[in-house]
N, C-alpha and C positions, 0 to 999 in steps of 0.2 A: 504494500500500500504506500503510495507518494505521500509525503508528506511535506506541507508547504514552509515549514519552519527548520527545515533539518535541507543542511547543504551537503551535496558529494563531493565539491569543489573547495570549499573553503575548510580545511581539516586543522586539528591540533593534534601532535604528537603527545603522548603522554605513555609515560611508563607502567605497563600493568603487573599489577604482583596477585598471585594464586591465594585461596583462605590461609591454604594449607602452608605458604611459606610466609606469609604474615604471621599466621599462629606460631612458627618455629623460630623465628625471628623473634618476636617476643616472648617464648618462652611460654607461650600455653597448650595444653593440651584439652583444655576444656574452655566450652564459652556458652557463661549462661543465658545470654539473650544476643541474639544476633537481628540485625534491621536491613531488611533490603528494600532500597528502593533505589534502581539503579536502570531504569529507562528502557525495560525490553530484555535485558541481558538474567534477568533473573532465572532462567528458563536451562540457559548453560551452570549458573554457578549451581541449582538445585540439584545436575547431573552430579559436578564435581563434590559436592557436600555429601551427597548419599555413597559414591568412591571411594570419600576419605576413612581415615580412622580420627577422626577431628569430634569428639562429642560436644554438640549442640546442644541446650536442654530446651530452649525455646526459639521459634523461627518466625520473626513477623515477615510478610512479604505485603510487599504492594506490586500487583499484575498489573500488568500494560497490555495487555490483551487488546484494547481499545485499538492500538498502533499497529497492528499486522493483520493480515490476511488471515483465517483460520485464527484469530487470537484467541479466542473460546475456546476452541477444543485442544487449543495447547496448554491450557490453563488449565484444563480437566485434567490433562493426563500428567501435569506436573504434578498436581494434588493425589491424584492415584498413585504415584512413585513415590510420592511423600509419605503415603497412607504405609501403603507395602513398605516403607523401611523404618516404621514406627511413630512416625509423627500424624498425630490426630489434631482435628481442628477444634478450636478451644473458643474461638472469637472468628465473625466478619462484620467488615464495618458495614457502614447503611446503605454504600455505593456499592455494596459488594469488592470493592479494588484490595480493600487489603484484608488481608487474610491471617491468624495468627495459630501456629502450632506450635504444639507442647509434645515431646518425645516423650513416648509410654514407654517402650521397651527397645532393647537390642535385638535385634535380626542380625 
């Protein structure tokens, strides 16, 4: 989906770092509330988070589903993947957009 506020031409470089090397970097192995709202990309980091051995206790997300093509049912099946690897939904706000889980168990 185009969108008229977002340029393919005018870019910033910026350096991206993994949860997983942020967390070793600092020295954690555990993180009790983690916040995503990071414009689309939510959808890869929930891949890499369910991969990691990084214990989360709580996950709020905010979906952009709004911004892509099929954003709905990508936002479904992130929750499904969520679901399957122990995190249950505890909260959605009144937009529906943000969504909050709380990990019940290890798989």
């Amino acid at each position: 989906m185009d969108q008229s506020n977002v340029s393919t031409t005018h870019t910033v470089p910026v350096e991206i770092k993994t949860l997983n090397t942020l967390s070793a970097n600092l020295g954690h192995a555990c993180i009790d509330v983690l916040i995503m709202d990071i414009e689309g990309s939510e959808h890869e980091v929930i891949d890499s988070i369910i991969n990691s051995q990084l214990t989360i206790h709580q996950l709020l997300i905010e979906f952009h589903d709004r911004l892509f093509d099929e954003g709905y049912l990508k936002t479904q099946n992130a929750i499904k993947k969520l679901n399957k690897a122990g995190y249950k939904v505890f909260a959605v706000s009144d937009c529906h957009r943000e969504v909050s889980f709380i990990k019940t168990h290890n798989i």
